[in-house]
SERO-4910 file (N, C-alpha, C, O; in steps of 0.05 Angstrom, whole numbers):
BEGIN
 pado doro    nc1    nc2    nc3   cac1   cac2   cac3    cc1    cc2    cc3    oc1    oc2    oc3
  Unk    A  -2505    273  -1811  -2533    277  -1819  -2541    306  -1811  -2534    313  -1789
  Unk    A  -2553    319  -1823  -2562    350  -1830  -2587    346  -1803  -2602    327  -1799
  Unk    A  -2585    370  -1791  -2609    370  -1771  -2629    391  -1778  -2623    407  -1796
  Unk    A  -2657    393  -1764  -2668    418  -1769  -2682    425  -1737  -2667    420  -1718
  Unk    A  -2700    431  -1732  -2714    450  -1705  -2746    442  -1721  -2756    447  -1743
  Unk    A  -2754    428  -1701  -2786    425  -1700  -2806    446  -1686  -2811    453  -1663
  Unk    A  -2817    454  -1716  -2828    477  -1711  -2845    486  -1690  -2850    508  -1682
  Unk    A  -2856    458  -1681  -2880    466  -1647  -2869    462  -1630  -2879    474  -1612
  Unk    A  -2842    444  -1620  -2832    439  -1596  -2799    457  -1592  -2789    471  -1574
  Unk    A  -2789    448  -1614  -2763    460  -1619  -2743    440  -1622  -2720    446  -1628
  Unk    A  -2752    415  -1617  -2738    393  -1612  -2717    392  -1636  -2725    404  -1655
  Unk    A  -2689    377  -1640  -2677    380  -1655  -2689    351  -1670  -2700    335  -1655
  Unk    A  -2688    346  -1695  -2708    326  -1710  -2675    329  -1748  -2659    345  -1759
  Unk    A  -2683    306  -1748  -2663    298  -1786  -2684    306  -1802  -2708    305  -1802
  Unk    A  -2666    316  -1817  -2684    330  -1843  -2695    313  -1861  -2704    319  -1883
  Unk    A  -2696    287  -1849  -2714    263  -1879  -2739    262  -1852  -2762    257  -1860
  Unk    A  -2736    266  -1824  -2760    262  -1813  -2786    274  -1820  -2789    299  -1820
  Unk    A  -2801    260  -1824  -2838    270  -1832  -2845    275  -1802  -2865    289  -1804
  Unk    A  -2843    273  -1784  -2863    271  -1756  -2841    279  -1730  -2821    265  -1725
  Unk    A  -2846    295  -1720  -2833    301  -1697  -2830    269  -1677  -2847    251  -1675
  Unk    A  -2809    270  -1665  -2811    245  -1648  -2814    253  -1623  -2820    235  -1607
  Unk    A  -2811    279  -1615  -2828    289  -1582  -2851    296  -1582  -2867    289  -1564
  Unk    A  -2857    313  -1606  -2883    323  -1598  -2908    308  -1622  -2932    314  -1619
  Unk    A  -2896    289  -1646  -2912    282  -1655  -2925    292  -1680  -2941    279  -1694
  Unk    A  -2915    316  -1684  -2926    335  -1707  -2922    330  -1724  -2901    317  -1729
  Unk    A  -2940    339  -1747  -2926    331  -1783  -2907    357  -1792  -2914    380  -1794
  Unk    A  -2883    347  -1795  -2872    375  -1798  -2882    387  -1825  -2873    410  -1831
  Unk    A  -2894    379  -1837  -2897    392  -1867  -2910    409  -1856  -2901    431  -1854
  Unk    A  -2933    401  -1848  -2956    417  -1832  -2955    441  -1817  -2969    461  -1817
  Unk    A  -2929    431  -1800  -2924    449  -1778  -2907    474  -1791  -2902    496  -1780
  Unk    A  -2899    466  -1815  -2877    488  -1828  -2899    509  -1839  -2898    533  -1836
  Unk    A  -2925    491  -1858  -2938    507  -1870  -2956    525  -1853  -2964    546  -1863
  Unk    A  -2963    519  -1830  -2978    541  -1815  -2956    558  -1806  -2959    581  -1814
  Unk    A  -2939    554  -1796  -2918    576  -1787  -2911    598  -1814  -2908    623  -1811
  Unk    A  -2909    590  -1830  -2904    593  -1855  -2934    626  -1865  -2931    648  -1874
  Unk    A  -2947    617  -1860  -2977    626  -1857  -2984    642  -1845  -2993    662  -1855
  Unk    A  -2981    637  -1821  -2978    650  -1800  -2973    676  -1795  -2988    694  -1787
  Unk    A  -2932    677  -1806  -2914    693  -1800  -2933    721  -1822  -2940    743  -1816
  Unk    A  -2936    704  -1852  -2944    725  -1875  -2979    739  -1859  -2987    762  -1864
  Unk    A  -2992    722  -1845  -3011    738  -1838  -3005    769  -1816  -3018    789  -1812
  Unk    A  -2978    758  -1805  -2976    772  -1782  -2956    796  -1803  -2968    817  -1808
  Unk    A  -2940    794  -1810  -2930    810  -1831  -2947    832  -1854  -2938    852  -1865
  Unk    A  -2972    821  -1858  -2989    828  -1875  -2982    827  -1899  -2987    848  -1912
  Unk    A  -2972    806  -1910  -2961    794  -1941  -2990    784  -1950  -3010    790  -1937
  Unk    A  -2990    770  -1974  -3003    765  -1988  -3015    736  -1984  -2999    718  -1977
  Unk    A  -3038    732  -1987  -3046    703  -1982  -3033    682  -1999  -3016    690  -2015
  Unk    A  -3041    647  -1995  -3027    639  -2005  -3040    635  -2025  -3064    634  -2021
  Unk    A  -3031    631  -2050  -3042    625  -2077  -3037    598  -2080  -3014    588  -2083
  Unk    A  -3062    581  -2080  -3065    546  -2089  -3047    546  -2117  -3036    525  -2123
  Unk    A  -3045    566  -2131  -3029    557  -2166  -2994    551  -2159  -2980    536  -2172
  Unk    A  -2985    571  -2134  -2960    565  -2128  -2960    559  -2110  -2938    562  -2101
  Unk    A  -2976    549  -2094  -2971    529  -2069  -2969    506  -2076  -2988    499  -2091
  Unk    A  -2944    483  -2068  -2940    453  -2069  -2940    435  -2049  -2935    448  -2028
  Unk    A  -2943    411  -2043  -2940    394  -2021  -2918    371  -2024  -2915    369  -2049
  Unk    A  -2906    358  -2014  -2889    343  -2017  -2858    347  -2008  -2850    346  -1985
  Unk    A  -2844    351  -2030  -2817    362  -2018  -2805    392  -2017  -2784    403  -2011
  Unk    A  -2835    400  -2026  -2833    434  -2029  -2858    439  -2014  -2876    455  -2019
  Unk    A  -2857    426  -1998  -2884    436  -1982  -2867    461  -1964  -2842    461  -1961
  Unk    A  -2888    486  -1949  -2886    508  -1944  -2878    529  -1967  -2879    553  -1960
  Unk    A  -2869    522  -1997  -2865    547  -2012  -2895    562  -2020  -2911    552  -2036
  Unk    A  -2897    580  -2009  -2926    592  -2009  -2938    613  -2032  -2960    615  -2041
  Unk    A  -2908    630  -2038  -2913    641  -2062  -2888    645  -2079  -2870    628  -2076
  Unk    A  -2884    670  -2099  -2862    661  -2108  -2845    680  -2094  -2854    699  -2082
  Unk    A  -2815    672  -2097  -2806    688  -2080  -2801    675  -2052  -2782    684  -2038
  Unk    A  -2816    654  -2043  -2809    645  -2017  -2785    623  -2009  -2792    615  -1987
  Unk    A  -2772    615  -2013  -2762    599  -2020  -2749    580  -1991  -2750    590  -1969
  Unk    A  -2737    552  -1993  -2742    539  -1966  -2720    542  -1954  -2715    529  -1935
  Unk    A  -2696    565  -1966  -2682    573  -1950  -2680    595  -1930  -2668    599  -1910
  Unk    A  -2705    610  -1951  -2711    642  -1929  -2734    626  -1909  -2735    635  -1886
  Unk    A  -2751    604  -1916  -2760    599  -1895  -2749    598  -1876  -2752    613  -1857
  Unk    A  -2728    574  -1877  -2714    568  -1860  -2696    589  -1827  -2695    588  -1803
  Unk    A  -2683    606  -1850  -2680    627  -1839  -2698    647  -1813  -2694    657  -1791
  Unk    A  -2710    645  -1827  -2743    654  -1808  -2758    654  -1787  -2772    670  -1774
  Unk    A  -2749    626  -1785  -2765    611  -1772  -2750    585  -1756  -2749    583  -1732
  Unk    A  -2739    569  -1771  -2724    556  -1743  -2697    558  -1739  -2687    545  -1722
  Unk    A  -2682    576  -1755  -2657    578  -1751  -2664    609  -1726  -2647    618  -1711
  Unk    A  -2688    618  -1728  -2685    640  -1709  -2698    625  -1680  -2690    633  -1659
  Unk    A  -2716    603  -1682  -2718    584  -1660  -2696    579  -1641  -2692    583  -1617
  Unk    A  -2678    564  -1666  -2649    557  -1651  -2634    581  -1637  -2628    578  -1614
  Unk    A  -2629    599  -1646  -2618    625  -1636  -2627    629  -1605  -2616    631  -1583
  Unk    A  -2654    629  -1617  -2669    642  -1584  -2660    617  -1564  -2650    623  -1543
  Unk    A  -2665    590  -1571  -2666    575  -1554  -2630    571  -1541  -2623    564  -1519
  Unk    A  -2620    576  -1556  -2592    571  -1543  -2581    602  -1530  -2566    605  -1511
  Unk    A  -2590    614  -1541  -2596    641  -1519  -2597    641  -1498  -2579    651  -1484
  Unk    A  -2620    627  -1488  -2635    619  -1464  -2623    601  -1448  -2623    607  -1424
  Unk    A  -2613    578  -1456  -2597    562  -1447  -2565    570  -1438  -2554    558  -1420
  Unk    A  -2551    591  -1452  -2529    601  -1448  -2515    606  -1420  -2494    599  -1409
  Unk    A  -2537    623  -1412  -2528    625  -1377  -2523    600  -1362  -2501    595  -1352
  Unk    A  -2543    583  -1361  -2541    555  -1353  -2511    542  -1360  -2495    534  -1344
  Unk    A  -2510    542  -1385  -2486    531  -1396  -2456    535  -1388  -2437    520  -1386
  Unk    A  -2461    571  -1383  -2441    585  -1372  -2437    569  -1347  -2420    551  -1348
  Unk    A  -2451    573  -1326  -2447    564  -1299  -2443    544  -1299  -2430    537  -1280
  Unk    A  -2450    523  -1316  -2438    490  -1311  -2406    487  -1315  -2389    474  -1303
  Unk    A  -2406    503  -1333  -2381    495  -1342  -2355    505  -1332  -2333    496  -1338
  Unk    A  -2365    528  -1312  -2348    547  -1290  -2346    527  -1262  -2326    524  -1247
  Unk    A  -2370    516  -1259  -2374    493  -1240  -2363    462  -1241  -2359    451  -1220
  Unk    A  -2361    453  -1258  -2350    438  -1274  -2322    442  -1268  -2314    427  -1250
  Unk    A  -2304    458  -1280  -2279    470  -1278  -2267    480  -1246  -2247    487  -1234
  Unk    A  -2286    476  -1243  -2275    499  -1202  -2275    465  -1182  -2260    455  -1165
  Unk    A  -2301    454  -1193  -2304    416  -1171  -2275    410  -1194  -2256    413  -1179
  Unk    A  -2271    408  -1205  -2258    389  -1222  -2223    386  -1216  -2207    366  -1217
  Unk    A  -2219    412  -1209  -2187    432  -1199  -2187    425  -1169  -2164    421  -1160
  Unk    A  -2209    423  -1149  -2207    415  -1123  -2204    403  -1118  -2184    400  -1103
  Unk    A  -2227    373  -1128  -2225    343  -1121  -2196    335  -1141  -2189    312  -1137
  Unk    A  -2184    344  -1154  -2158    335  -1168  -2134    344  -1152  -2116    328  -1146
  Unk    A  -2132    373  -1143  -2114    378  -1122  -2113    365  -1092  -2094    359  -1079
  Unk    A  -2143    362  -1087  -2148    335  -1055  -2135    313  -1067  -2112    310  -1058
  Unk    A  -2141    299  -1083  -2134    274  -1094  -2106    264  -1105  -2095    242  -1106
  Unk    A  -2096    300  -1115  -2068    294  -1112  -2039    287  -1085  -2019    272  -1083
  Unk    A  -2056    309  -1068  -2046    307  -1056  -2054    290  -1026  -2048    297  -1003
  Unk    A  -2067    270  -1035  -2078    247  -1012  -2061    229  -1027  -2055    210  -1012
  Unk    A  -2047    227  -1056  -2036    209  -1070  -2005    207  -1069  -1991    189  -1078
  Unk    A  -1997    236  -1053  -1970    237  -1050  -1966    226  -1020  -1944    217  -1013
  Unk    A  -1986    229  -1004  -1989    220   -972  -1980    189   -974  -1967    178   -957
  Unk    A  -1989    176   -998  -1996    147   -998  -1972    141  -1007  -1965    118  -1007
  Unk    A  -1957    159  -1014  -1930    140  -1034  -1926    153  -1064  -1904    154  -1075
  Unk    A  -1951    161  -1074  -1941    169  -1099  -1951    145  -1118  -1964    125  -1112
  Unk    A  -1940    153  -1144  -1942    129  -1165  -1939    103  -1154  -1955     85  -1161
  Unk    A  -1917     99  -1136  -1906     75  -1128  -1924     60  -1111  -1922     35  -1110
  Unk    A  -1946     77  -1092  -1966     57  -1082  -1986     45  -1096  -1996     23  -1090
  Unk    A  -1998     66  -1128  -2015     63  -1149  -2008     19  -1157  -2020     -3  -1158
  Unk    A  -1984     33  -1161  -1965      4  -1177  -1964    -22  -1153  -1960    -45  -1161
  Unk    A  -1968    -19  -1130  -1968    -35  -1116  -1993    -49  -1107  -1993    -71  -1094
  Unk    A  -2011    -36  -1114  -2042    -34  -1111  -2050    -69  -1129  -2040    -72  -1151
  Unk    A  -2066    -89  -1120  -2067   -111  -1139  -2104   -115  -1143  -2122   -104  -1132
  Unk    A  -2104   -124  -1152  -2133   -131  -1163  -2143   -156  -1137  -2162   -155  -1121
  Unk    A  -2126   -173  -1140  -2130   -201  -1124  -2136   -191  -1088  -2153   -197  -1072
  Unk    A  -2105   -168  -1088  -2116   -151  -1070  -2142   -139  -1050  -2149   -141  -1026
  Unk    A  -2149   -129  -1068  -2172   -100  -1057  -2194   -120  -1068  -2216   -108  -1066
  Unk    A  -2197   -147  -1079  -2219   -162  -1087  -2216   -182  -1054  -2234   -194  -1043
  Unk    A  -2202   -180  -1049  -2201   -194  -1018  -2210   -178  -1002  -2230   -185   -990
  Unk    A  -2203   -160   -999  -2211   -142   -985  -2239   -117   -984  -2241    -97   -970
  Unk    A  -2260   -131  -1011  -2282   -120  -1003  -2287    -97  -1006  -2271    -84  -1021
  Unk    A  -2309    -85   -996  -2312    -67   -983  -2290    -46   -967  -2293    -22   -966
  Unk    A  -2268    -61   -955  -2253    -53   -938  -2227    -42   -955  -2207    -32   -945
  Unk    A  -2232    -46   -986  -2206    -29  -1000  -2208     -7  -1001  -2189      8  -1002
  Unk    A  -2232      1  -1001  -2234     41  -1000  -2223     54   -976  -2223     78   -974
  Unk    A  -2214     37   -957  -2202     44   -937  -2171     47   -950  -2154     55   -933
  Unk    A  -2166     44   -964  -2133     36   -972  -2133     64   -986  -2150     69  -1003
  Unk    A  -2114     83   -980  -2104    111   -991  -2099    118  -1012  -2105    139  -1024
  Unk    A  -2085     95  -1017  -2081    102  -1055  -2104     91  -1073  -2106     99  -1097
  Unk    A  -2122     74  -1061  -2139     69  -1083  -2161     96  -1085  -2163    110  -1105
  Unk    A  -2178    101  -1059  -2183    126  -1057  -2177    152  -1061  -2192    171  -1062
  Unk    A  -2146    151  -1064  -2132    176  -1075  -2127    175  -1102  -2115    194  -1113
  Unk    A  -2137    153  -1115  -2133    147  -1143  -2165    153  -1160  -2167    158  -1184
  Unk    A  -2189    152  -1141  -2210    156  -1153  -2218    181  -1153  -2232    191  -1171
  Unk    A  -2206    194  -1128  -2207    229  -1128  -2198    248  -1151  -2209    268  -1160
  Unk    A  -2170    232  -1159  -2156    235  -1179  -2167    239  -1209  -2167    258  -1225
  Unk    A  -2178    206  -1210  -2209    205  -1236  -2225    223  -1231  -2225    242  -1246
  Unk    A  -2239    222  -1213  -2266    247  -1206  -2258    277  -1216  -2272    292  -1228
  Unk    A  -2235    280  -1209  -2223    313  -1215  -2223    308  -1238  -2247    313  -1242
  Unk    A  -2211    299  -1267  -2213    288  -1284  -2230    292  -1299  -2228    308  -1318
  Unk    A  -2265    268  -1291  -2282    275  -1298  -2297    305  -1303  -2306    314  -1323
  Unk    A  -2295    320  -1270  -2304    347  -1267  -2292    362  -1291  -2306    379  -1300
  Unk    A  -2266    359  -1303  -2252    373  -1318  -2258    371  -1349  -2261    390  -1365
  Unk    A  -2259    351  -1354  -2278    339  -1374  -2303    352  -1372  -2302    369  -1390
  Unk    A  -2321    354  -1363  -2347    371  -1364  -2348    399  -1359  -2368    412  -1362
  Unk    A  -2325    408  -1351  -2325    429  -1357  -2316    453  -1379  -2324    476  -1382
  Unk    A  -2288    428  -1397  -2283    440  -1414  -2304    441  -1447  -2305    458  -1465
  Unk    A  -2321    409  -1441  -2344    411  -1460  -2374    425  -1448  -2395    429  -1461
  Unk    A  -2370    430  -1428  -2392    455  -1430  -2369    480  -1447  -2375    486  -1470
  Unk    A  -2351    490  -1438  -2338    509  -1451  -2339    508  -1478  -2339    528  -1492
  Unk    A  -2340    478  -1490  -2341    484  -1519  -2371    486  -1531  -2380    490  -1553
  Unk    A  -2379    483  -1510  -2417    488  -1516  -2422    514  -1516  -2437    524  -1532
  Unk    A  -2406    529  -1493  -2419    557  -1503  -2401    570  -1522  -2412    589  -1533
  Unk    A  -2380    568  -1529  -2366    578  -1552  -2382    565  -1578  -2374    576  -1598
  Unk    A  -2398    550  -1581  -2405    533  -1613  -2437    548  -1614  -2449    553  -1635
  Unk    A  -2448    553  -1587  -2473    568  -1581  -2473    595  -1582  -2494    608  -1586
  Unk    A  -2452    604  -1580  -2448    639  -1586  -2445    642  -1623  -2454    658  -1639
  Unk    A  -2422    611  -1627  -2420    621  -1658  -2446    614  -1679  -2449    619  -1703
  Unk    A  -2465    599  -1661  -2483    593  -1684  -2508    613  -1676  -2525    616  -1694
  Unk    A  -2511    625  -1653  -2531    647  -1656  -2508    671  -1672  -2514    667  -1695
  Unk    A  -2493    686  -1672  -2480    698  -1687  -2485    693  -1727  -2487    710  -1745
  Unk    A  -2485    666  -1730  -2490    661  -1758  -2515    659  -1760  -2523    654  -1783
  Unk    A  -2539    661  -1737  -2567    654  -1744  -2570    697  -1748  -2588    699  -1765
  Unk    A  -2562    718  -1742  -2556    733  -1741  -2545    741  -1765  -2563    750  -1779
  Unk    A  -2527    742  -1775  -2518    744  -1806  -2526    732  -1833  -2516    735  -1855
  Unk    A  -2557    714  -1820  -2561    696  -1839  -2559    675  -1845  -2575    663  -1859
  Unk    A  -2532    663  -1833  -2529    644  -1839  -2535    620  -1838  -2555    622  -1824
  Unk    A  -2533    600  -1843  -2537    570  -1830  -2525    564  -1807  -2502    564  -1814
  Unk    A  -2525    561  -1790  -2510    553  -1764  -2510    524  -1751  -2533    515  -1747
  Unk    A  -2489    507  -1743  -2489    487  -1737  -2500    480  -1720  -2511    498  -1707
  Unk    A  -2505    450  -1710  -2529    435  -1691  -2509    441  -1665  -2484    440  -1668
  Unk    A  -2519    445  -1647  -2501    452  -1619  -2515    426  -1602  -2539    423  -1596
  Unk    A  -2490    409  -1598  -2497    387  -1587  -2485    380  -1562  -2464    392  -1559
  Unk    A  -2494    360  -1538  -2465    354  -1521  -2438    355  -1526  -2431    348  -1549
  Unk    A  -2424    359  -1514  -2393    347  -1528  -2388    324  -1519  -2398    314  -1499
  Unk    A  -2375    316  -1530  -2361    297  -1525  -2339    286  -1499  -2337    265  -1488
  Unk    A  -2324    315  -1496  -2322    314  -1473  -2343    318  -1450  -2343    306  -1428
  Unk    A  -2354    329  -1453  -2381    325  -1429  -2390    294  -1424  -2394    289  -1400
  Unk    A  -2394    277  -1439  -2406    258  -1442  -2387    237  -1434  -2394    217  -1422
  Unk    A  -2356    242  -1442  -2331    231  -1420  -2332    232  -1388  -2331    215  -1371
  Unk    A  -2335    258  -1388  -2333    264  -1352  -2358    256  -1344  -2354    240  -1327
  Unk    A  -2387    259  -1348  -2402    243  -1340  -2407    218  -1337  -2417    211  -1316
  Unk    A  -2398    198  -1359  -2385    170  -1352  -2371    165  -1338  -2370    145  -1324
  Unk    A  -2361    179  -1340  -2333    165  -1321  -2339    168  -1292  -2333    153  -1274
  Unk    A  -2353    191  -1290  -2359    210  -1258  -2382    182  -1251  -2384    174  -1228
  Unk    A  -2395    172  -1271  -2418    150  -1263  -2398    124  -1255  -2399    116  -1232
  Unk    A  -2384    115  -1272  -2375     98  -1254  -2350     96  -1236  -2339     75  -1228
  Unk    A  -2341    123  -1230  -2335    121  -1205  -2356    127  -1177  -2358    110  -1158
  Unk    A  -2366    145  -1177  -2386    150  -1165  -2415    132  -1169  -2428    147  -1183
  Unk    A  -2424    118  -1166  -2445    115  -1187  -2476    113  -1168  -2495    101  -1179
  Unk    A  -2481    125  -1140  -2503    140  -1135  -2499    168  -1143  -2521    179  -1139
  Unk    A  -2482    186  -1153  -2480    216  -1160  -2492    198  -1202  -2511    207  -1215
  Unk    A  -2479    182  -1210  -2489    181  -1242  -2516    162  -1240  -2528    156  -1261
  Unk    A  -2525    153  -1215  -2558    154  -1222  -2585    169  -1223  -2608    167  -1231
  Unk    A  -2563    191  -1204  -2588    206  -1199  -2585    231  -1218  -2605    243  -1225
  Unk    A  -2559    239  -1228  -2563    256  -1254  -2566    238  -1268  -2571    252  -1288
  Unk    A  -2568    212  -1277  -2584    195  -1307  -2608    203  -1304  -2620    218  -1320
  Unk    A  -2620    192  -1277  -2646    197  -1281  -2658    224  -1282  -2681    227  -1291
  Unk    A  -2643    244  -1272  -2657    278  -1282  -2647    280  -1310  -2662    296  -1320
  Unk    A  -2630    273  -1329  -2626    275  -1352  -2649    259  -1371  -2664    265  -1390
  Unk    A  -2645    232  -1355  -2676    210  -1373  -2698    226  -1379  -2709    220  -1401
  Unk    A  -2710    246  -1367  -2731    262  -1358  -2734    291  -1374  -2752    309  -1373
  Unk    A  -2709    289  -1388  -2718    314  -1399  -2733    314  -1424  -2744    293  -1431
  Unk    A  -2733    335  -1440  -2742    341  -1464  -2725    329  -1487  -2736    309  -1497
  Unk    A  -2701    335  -1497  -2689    329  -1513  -2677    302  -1511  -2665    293  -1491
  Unk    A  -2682    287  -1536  -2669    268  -1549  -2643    251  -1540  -2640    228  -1534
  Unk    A  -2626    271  -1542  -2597    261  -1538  -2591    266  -1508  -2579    247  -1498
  Unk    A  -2596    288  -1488  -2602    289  -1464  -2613    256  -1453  -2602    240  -1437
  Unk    A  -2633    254  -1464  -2642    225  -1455  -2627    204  -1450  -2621    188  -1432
  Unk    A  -2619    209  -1480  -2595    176  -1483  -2573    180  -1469  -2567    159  -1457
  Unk    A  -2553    205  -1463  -2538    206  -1439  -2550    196  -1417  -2540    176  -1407
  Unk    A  -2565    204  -1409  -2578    192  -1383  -2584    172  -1379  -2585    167  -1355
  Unk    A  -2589    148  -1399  -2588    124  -1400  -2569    110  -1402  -2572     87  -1394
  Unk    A  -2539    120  -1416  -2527    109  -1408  -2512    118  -1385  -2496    100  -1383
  Unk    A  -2507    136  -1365  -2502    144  -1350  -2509    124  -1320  -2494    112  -1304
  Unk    A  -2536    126  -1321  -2550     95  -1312  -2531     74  -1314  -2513     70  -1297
  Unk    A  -2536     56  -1346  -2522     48  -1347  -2494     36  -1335  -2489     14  -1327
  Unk    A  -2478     58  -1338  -2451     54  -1323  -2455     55  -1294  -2435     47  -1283
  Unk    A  -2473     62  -1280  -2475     66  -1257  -2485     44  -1244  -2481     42  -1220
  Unk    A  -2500     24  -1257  -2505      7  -1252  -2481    -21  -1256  -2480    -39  -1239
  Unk    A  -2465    -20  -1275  -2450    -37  -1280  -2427    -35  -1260  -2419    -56  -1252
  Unk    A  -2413     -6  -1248  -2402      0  -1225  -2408    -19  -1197  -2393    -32  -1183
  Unk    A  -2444    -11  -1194  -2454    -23  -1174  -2451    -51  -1169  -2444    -60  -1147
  Unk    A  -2458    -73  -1199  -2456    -93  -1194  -2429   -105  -1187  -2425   -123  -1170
  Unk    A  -2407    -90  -1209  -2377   -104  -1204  -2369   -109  -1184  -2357   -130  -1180
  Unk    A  -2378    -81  -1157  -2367    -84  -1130  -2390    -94  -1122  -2382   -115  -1112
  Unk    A  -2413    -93  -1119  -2429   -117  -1096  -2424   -140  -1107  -2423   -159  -1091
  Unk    A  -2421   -146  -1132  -2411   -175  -1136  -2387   -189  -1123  -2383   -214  -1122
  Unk    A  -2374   -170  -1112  -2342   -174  -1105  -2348   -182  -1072  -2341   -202  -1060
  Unk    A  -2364   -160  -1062  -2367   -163  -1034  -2380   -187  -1023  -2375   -200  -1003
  Unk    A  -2406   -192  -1049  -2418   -220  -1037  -2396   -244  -1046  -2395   -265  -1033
  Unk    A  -2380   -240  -1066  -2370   -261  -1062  -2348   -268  -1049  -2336   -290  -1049
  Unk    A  -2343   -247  -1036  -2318   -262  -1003  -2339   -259   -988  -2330   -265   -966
  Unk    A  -2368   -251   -983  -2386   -261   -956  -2387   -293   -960  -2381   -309   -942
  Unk    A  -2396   -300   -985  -2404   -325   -988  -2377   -339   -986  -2377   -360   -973
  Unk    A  -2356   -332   -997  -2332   -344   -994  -2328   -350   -962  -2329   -372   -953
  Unk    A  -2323   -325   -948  -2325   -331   -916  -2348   -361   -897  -2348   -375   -877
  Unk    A  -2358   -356   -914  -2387   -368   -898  -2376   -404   -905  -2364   -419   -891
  Unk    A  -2382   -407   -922  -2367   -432   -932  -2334   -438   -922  -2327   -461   -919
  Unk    A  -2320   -421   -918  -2297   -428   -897  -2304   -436   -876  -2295   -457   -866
  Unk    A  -2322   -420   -863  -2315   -430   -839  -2342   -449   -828  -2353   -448   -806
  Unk    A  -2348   -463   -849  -2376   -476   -849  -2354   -504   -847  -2357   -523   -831
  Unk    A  -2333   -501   -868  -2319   -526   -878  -2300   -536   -861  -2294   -560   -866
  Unk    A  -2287   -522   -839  -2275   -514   -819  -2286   -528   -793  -2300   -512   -779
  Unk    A  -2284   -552   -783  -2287   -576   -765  -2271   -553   -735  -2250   -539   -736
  Unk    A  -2289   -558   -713  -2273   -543   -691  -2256   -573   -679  -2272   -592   -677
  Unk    A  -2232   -578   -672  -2222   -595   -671  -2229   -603   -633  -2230   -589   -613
  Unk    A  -2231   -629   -637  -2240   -640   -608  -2211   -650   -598  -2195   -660   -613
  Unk    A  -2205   -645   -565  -2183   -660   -555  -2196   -695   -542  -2216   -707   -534
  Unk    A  -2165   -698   -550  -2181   -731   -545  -2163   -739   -521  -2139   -740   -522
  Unk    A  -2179   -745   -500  -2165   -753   -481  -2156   -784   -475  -2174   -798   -467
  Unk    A  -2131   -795   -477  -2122   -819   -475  -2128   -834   -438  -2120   -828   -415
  Unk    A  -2139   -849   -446  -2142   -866   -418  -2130   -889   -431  -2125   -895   -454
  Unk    A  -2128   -905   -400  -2126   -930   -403  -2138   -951   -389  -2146   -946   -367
  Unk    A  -2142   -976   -399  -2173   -982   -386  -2155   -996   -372  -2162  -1011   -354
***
């Protein structure tokens, strides 16, 4: 689906949308004053009611205007600036991203060779470390196995920030030549290593859900929700596990008679 840039917020919005969904605006509206605007500030020509239309040609103002040079103009130079601005940011995540990602994978590797290697991975059981609670993160290889994931994740977010600022350099470059330039969105890998980083970790993926829930943009949000999400499903799997060998325990040894000695007399 074709995107466009909402002309009062910037928000990214589908081109059949009538109404901004952040800020509310009519985009016809919002095109035609910008539209207006720009020619007052330019000192062009007013708009003439005989070639002004509304509907699906709303903003063509005179002749000559047409809704691709609008476009051009005005929110494809929006987008430009705004991923501009964002660039540095982007830069440093994704250097950051890449540098946690190479550490906790090299710790993790090598806490994984301490443990045995592959061969402790494989020996590792579910029935296992579900007995054991709480008290499996004590066990080397399972912990040397999540370090492992975590590096992983970090690596994952760092190579889709990298493709964020490579797709953000080429589409201000085409907003620059004119061109049309593509929607610069999360990647995909980003949205891997954040999942995953949530449910292994999953107080580090609630508390970036919830600064992501919080932002401005759209799809930012819905990461963050599901990020949550997984972070919560993490949570429950293992406190579900833990209460149920507490409760398991408790009922053992509830069921569990202390045995009396019986002393034989004889009358």
């Amino acid at each position: 689906m074709s995107s466009e840039i909402c002309p009062k917020c910037g928000a990214i919005i589908a081109a059949t949308d009538t109404h901004c969904m952040e800020c509310g605006a009519d985009i016809a509206k919002a095109r035609r004053e910008m539209v207006e605007r720009e020619k007052r500030e330019r000192g062009g020509p007013k708009i003439d009611p005989r070639t002004h239309v509304s509907g699906a040609r709303a903003g063509l103002s005179v002749q000559g205007e047409t809704s691709e040079k609008v476009r051009l103009t005005t929110f494809d130079k929006q987008l430009a600036e705004k991923l501009g601005r964002e660039r540095a940011a982007v830069i440093v995540t994704a250097v950051l991203g890449l540098i946690i990602g190479i550490v906790i994978l090299l710790i993790g590797l090598g806490a994984l060779k301490s443990a045995g290697g592959l061969a402790a991975v494989r020996d590792l059981s579910y029935r296992g470390l579900r007995e054991q609670g709480m008290g499996a993160f004590g066990d080397v290889a399972l912990t040397a196995s999540i370090l492992v994931l975590l590096g992983v994740a970090g690596l994952l977010c760092g190579v889709g920030q990298s493709i964020r600022v490579i797709t953000a350099t080429q589409a201000i470059a085409a907003v620059r030549r004119g061109e049309r330039p593509l929607v610069v969105a999360i990647s995909n890998c980003t949205k891997a290593g954040l999942l995953l980083a949530s449910l292994l970790a999953p107080p580090l993926g609630l508390v970036l859900g919830i600064i992501f829930k919080l932002g401005q943009d759209e799809e930012t949000r819905r990461l963050g929700g599901s990020m949550i999400l997984a972070a919560i499903i993490a949570i429950v799997f293992v406190g579900g596990h833990v209460l149920w060998n507490l409760l398991s325990g408790f009922t053992g040894s509830a069921g569990t008679e202390p045995s009396t000695p019986i002393n034989a007399t004889s009358s």
